[in-house]
C-alpha positions as CSV (number, residue, x, y, z in Angstrom):
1,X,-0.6,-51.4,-2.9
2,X,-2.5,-54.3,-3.6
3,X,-0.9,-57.3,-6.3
4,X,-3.5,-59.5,-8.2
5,X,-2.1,-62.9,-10.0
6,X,-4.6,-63.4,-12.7
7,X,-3.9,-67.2,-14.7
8,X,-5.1,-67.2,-18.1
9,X,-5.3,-70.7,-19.3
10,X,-5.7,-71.5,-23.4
11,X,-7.6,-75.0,-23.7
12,X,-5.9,-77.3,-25.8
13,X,-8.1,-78.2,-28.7
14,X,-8.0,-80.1,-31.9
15,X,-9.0,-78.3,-34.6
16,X,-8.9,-79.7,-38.2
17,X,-7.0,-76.9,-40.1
18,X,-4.8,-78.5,-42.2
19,X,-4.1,-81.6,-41.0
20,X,-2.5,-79.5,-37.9
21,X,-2.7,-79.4,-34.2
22,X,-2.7,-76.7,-32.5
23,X,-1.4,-76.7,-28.0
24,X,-2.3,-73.8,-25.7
25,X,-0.2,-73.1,-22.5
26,X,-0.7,-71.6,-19.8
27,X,1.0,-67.8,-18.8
28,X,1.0,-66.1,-15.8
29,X,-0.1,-62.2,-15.6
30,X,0.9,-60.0,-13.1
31,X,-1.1,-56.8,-12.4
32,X,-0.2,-53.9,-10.3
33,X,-3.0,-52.0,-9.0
34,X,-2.6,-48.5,-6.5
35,X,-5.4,-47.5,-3.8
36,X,-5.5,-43.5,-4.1
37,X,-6.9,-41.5,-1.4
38,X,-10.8,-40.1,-1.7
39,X,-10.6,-36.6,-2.7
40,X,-12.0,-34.6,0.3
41,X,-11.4,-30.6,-0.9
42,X,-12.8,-28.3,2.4
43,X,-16.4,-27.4,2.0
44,X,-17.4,-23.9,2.5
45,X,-20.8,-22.1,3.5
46,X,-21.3,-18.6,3.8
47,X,-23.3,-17.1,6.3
48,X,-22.7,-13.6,5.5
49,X,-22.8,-11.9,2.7
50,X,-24.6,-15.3,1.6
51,X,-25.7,-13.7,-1.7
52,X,-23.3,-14.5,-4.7
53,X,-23.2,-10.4,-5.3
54,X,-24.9,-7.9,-3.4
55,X,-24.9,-4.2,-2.7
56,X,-24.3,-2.1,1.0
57,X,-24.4,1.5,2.3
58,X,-21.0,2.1,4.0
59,X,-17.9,1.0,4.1
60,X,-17.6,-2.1,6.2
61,X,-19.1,-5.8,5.5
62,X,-19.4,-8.6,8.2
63,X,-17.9,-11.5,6.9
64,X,-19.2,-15.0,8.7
65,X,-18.5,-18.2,6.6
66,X,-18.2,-21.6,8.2
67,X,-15.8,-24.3,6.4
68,X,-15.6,-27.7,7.6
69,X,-13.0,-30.5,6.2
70,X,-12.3,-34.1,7.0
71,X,-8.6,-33.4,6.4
72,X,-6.6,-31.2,8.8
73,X,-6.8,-27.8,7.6
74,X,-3.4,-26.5,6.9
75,X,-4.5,-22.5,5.9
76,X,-7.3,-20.2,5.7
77,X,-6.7,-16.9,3.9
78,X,-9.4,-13.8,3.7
79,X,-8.3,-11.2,0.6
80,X,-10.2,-8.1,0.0
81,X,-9.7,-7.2,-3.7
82,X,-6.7,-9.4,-3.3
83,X,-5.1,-7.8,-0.1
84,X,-5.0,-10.1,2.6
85,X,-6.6,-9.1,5.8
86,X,-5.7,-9.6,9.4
87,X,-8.6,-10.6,11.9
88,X,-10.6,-7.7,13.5
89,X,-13.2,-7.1,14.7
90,X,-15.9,-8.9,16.7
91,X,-15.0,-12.4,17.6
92,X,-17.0,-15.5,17.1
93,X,-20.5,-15.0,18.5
94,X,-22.2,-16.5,16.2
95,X,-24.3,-19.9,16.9
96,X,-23.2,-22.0,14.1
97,X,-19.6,-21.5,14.8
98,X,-19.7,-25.1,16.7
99,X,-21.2,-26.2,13.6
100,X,-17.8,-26.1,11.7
101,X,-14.3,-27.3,11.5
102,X,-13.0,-23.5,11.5
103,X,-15.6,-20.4,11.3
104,X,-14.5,-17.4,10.0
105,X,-16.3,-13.9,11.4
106,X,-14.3,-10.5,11.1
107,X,-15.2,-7.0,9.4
108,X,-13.6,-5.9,6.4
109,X,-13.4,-2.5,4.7
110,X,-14.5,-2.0,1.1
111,X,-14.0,1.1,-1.4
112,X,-16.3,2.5,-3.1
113,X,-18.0,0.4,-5.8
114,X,-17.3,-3.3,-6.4
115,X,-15.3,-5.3,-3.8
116,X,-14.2,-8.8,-4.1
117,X,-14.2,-11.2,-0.8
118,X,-12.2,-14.1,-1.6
119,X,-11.2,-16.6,1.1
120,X,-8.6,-19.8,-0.2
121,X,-9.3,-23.0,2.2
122,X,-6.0,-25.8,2.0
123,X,-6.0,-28.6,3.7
124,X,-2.8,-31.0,4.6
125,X,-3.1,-33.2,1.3
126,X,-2.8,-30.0,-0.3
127,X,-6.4,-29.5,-1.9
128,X,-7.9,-26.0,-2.1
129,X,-11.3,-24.5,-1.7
130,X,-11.7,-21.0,-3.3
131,X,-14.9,-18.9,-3.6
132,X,-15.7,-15.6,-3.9
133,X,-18.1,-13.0,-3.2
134,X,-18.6,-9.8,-4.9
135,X,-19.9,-6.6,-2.9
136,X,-21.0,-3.5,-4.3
137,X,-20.5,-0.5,-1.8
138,X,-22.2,2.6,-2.2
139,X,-21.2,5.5,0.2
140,X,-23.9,7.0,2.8
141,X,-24.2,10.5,2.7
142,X,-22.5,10.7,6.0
143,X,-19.2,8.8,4.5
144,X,-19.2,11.2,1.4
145,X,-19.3,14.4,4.0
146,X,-15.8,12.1,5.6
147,X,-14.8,11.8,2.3
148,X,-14.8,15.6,1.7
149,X,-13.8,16.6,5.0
150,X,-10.1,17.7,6.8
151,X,-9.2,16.7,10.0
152,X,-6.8,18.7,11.9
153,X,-4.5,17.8,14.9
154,X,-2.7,20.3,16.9
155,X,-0.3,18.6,19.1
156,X,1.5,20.5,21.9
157,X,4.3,18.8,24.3
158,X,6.9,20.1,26.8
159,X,9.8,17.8,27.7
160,X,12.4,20.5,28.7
161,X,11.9,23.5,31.1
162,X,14.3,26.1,32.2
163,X,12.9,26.7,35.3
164,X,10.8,23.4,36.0
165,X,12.1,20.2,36.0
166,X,12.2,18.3,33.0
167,X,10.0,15.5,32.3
168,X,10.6,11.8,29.9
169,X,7.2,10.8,28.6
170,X,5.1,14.0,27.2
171,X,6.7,14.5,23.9
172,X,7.5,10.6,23.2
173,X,3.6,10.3,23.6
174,X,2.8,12.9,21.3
175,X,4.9,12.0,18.5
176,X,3.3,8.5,19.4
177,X,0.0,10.1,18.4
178,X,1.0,12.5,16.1
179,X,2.4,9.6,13.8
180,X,-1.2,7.5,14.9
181,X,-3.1,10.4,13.2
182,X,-1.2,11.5,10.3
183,X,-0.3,7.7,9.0
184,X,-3.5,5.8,9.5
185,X,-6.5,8.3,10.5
186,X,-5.4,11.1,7.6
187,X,-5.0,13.7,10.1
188,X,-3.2,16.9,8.8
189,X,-1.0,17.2,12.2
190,X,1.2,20.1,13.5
191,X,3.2,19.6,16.1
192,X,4.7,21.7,18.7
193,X,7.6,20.4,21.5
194,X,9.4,22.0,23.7
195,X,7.8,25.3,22.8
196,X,7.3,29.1,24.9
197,X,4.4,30.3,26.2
198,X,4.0,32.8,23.2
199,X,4.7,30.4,20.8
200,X,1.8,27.6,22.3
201,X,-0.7,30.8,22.8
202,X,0.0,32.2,19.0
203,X,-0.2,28.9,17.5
204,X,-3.7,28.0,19.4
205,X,-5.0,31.3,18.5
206,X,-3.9,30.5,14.2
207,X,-6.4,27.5,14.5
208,X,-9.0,30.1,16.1
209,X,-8.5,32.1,13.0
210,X,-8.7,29.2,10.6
211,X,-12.0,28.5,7.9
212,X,-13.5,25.0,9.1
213,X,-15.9,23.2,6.3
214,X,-19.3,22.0,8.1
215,X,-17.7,18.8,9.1
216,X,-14.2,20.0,9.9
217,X,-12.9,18.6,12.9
218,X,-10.3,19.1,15.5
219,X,-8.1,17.6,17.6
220,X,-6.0,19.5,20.4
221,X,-3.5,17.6,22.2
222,X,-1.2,19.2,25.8
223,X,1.1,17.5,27.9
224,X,3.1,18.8,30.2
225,X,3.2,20.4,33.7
226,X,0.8,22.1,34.8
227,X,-0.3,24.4,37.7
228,X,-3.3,25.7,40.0
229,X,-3.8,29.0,41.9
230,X,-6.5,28.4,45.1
231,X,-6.9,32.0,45.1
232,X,-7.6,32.5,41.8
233,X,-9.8,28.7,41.3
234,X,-8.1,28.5,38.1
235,X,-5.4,26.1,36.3
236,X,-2.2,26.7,34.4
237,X,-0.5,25.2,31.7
238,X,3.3,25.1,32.1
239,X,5.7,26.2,29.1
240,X,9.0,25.8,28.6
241,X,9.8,29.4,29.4
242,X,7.3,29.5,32.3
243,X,9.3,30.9,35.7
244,X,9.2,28.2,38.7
245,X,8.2,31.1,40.9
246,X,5.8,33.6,39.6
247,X,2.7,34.5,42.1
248,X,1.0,36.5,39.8
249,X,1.2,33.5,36.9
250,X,2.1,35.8,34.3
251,X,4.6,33.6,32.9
252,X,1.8,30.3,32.4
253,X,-1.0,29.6,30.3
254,X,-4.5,30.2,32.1
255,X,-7.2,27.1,31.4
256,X,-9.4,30.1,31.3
257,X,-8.2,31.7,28.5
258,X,-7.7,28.5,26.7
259,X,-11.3,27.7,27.3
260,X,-12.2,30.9,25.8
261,X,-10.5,30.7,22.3
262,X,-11.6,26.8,22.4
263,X,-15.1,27.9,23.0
264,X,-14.8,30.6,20.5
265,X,-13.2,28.2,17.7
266,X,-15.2,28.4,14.6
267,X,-15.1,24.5,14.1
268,X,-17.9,22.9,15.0
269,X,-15.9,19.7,16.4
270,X,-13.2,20.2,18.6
271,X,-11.8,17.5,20.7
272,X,-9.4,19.0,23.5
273,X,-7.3,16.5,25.6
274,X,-4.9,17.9,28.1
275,X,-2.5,15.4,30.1
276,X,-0.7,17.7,32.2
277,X,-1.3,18.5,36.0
278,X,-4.4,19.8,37.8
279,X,-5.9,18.8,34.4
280,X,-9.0,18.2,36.2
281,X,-10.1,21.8,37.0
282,X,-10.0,23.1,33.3
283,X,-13.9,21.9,34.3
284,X,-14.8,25.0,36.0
285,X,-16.9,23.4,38.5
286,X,-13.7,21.3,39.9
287,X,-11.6,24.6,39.7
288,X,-13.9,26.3,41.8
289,X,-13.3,23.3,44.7
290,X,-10.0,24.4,44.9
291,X,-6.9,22.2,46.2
292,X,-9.3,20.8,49.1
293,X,-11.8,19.8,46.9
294,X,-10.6,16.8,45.4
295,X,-7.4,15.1,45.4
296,X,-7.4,13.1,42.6
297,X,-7.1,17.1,40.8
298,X,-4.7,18.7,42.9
299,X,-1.9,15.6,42.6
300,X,0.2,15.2,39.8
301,X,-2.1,12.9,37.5
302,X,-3.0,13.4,34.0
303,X,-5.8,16.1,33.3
304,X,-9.0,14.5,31.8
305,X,-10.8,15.2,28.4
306,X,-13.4,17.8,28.1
């Protein structure tokens, strides 16, 4: 704060008014005058989309936008028609990222039709930057064939055997997934835990039987134990009711005849994954290696994905 004395002085002078004289005197004036800080809101550019509005095919936009500021920046905020969104995506790979006081560069998800992209800028002497793009987003054919679509997900886990020991981690993982699906991919799930052999071959062969759209797809989960016979180059899943002893394997689940009803599955996308012992040889070409063919198979480690 800066104080300024400023003397005015009146000059005495003799004016003829009257017969009258008239004396000036001298007062002092004080004035008070406040410095203010030079406004200095951050500055944004954006690098992508860089048009004010604009219109895309599918459902995700990259968003780049550098913002530089000569005051600390105290908050940066990216909304999607309003909703706030958390940072995905790519990282900063961009060239012009060095160019900024913060860059911003993520993916975002937009509906169908207009989208806002608003991102808010504040710095530590509270000023704020707001500016906004608008997006148009009009679906490819392939997200409209998603759009109408179902996804299924069979999920099939055994904890508890009568026979076998028990295990901790196969249903805790599926529910894990089931919940995965269902809550954030849209997946109609159906779960089965701790189930008997009829009761796992039954429900496999009611998705054999079911009428799949075009784009249909599913998902087939197992965990469990499982089994191989050397004589007969072929593995076995383990059910709950499955006997501990049984040389002729009545009692388990043959990969074979698992591959079959897969293989014969009407949808045209079926994604099988099978965590459960000997995993490995529902590949045929493995199975036929037998136990001596490859360790990694014929240990108890997680089956692979066919």
């Amino acid at each position: 704060m800066k104080r300024l004395v400023v003397i005015i002085v009146a000059l005495c002078a003799l004016m003829p008014a009257f017969g009258q004289t008239l004396k000036g005197k001298s007062n002092p004036v004080h004035l008070e005058i406040t410095s203010k800080a030079k406004s200095s809101p951050p500055v944004m550019v954006w690098l992508s989309p860089e048009q004010t509005s604009s219109v895309i095919t599918g459902a995700e936009v990259t968003i780049k936008v550098g913002i530089n500021s000569t005051i600390n920046l105290k908050n940066v905020t990216v909304l999607i028609n309003g909703q706030p969104q958390q940072s995905r995506g790519f990282g900063v790979t961009s060239p012009d990222a060095s160019k900024f006081t913060k860059f911003i560069e993520q993916k975002g998800t937009l509906s169908a039709g207009p989208n806002e992209i608003k991102i808010i800028a504040v710095n530590d002497n509270g000023e704020t930057t707001t500016e906004s793009r608008m997006v148009s987003m009009t679906p490819s054919v392939a997200i409209a064939n998603a759009e109408s679509r179902t996804d299924y997900a069979l999920i099939i886990a055994t904890n508890d055997y009568k026979d076998w020991s028990d295990l901790t981690n196969p249903v805790q993982d599926a529910k894990a997934i089931a919940t995965e699906l269902g809550e954030n991919y849209g997946f109609k799930v159906e779960a089965l835990y701790n189930a008997s052999k009829q009761e796992i071959v039954t429900k496999i062969r009611e998705y054999a039987k079911k009428n799949y759209n075009t784009d249909d797809q599913l998902f087939i989960f197992i965990a469990g134990h499982g089994q191989f016979d050397d004589i007969g180059k072929d593995g076995y899943i383990v059910a709950r009711d499955s006997k501990l002893n049984d040389d002729t394997y009545d009692t388990y689940i043959p990969f074979s005849v698992l591959r079959t009803t897969i293989d014969n599955n009407p949808s045209k996308h079926v994604f099988l994954t099978m965590d459960v012992c000997f995993g490995g040889t529902f590949d045929q070409a493995i199975a036929k290696r037998g136990g001596d063919g490859d360790a990694m198979y014929t240990r108890h480690s997680p089956g692979r994905i066919h």
